[in-house]
Residue, then its C-alpha position, 0 to 999 in steps of 0.5 A: x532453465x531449469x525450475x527451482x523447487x520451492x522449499x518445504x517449510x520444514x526443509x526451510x526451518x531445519x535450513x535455519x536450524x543448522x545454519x552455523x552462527x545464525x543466534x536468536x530470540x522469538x516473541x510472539x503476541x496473540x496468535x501467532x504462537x506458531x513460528x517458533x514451533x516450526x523451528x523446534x519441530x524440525x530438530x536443531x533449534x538449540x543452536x537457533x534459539x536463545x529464547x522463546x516468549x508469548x507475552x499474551x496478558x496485557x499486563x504482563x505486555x506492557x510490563x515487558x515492552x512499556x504502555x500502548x494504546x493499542x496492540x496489533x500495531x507496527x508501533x508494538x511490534x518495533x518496541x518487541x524487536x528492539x527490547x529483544x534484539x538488544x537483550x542478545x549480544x548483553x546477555x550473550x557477549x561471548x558470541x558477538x564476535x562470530x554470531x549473526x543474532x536476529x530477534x523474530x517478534x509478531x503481535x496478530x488478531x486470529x479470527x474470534x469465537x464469533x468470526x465477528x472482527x478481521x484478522x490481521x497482525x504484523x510480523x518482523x525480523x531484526x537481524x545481522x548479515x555479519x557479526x558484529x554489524x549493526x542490525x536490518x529490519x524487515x517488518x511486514x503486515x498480513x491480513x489473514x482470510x481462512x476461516x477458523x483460528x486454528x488455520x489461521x495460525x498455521x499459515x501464520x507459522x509459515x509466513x514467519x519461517x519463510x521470513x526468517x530463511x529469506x532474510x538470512x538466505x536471499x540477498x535480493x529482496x525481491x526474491x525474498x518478497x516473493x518467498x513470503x507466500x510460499x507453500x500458500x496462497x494469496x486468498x489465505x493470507x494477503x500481505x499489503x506493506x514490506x520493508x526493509x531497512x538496515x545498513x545492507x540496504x540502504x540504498x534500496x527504495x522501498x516504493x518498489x517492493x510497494x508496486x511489486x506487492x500489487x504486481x504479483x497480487x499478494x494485496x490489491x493496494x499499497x501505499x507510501x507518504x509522500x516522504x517516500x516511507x511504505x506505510x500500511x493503508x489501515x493504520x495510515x487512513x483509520x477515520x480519515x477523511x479521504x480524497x482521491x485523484x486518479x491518473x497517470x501523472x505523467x507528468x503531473x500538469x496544471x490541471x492535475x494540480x487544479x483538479x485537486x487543489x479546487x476539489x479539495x476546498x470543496x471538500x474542506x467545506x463539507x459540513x462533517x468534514x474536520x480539515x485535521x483528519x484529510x488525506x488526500x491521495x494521487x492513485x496510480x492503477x497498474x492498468x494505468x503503468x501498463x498504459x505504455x506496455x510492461x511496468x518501467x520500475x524507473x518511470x515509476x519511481x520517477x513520476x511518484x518523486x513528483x508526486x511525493x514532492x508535491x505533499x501527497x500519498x500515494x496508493x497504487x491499486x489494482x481496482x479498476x473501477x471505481x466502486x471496488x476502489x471505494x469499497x476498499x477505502x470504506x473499510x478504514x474510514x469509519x464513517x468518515x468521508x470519501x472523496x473521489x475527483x474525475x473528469x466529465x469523460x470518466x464520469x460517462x465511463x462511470x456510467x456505461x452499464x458495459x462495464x458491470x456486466x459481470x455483476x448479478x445486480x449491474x449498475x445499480x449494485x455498483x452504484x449502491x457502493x460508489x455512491x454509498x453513506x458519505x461518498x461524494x465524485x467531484x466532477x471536474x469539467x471537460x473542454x473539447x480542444x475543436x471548438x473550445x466548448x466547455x462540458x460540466x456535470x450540468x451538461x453531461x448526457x448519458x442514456x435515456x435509461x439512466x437520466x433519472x438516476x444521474x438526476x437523482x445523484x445529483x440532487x442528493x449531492x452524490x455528484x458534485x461539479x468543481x468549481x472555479x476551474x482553471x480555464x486557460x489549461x483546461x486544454x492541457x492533455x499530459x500525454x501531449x507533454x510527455x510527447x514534447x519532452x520527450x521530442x525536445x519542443x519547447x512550451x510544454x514548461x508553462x503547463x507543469x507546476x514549477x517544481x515539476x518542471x526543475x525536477x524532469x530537467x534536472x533529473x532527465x525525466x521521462x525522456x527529456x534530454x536537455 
């Protein structure tokens, strides 16, 4: 097959530009000064663009689109498309019955003077596929990595464009999420939550535009509630406290549920922990989907129903190990606290110095970010389903080498045991399950919480068949 060539961006603004019908309005807040420019530069854009605005003092910000708190948020970026969207067919009556209008809006931090903060923005589009119709939203939020403002905004000019033509020119949304970073790259610009919304596509679930953004590495996390809404993990996780429970949830047993709901009341009890401010979060790595060989985007979205049904988030990651996992999550919580729940046999993984031979420090620089300021592993025991015998954190061996530091992060409270596990089903191994649904054995409906249960029988889940 013949490779298509990826568009200029030039080539995609003068495409827009002479699009016929194609009507709107650009507001552009900070940094983001230079979308609408593309447009102009290219010749055309009179028969594009309706309006252009940067309401950069605060004042005057608020004066147009009302008070915030604060102003690099989806929240402005929503009250700016919809008060610019809703100008157009008022102000422009005469063009609603064969016009598509579209409002472009971004609100975005650059680098400062003392490249002190973290550059990021969000970026979105309202707009029409028919006239008249009532209008989709696409909203995207980007963290950009070049090291000077003025790069910064260029590659900025280039997400928005390439929005812009993707919205009007690809119906599939996954072509259009893949055309975002078009003539860039992703260590210039990430990009960690999209969605799209709108009468056109209505029965398109979100969630997956979420795995496919790690997939094809534009961010290293994204993560949606457990309503199944892709919410970016900055704004959602911000001076939270934050517990995490990796696996592959499938299914989600009793265990799974033990591990977190025993972890969690420890970590509800800890001195600086407010019960108000916790998130608890099911993480599902891509090496964990990949388990079974190439991602199955149905049993994705199957195993995090469950999970979602269940009242948690949910984060998938491309971090393997734990400590970049942790250093991830440290950059929003402020101090707050991290919770990470595992069993003894990941633990001892933890511990195998294998796993940091690419780092010039080894264990100990891994360590130093695992088990940093108000981080705490909660280490659920392990039974050895030969004899019965049960292994906690108490039992635990690892090298001689590394008894004093297993020592030392105990003591200090870095390694906590679970307590109270449920005995009778610690025995319960979910690819065993999985196996039994699928073969048709009975049995496997005592070891999944209930709801889990109803919902692999009604919904013919990983494999089961009735």
């Amino acid at each position: 097959m013949e490779e298509v060539r990826i568009l200029r961006t030039k080539e995609k603004a003068l495409q827009v530009n002479l699009k016929v019908g194609i009507y709107g309005s650009f507001a552009e807040i900070g940094a983001g000064q230079e979308v609408a420019a593309n447009f102009f530069k290219v010749g055309g854009a009179s028969g594009t663009i309706a309006k252009t605005m940067s309401a950069y003092d605060m004042s005057f910000s608020d004066a147009i689109y009302g008070k915030c708190d604060r102003y690099v948020t989806e929240s402005r970026l929503k009250q700016m498309l919809n008060k610019e969207y809703g100008l157009l067919p008022a102000r422009l009556e005469g063009l609603v019955s064969h016009t598509r209008f579209f409002a472009f809006a971004d609100t975005v931090e650059a680098l400062n003077f003392k490249k002190t903060n973290k550059p990021h923005g969000w970026v979105g589009l309202k707009f029409q596929l028919t006239p008249g119709g009532q209008p989709n939203e696409c909203i995207i939020h980007l963290k950009m990595h070049d090291s000077d403002n003025l790069t910064q905004q260029f590659a900025l000019g280039i997400v928005g464009v390439n929005l812009i033509y993707g919205c009007f020119f690809y119906s599939d949304p996954e072509k259009l999420l893949k055309s975002l970073l078009d003539n860039l790259s992703p260590d210039r610009v990430e990009i960690d939550m999209f969605r799209i919304s709108g009468p056109d596509y209505h029965q398109f679930d979100n969630r997956l535009m979420a795995l496919k953004l790690v997939r094809f590495g534009f961010t290293k996390a994204a993560m949606f509630g457990p309503d199944g809404h892709v919410v970016q993990p900055s704004e959602t996780l911000y001076k939270k406290n934050i517990l995490v429970l990796r696996g592959r949830f499938k299914p989600v047993t009793r265990v799974t549920v033990d591990m977190l709901l025993k972890a969690l009341r420890q970590f509800k009890n800890e001195d600086d922990v407010n019960n108000k401010d916790i998130v608890a979060i099911s993480e599902l790595t891509l090496n964990d989907l990949r388990s079974e060989g190439e991602i199955d985007e149905e049993d994705f979205i199957n195993r995090t129903d469950i999970i979602c049904s269940m009242g948690r988030h949910v984060l998938i990651s491309n971090y393997t190990e734990y400590y970049r996992l942790v250093d991830y999550l440290s950059s929003f919580t402020r101090g707050k606290r991290i919770g990470i729940i595992l069993g003894v046999n990941n633990l001892e993984q933890v511990f195998d110095e294998s796993y940091y031979a690419d780092l010039r420090g080894g264990i100990l620089e891994a360590f130093g970010t695992l088990f940093g300021n108000n981080v705490t592993l909660y280490v659920y025991p392990l039974v050895n389903r030969a004899d019965g015998e049960i292994t906690t954190l108490d039992d635990m061996t690892v090298r001689e080498n590394l008894l004093h530091l297993l020592d030392y992060l105990k003591v200090n409270n870095k390694l906590k045991k679970v307590n109270g596990a449920n005995r009778e089903c610690l025995h319960v191994v979910a690819d065993d399950l999985a196996e039994m649904i699928e073969d048709g054995s009975g049995g496997w409906e005592k070891w999944v919480p209930k709801k889990v249960e109803l919902a692999i029988k009604e919904r013919n889940l990983f494999g089961y068949k009735g």
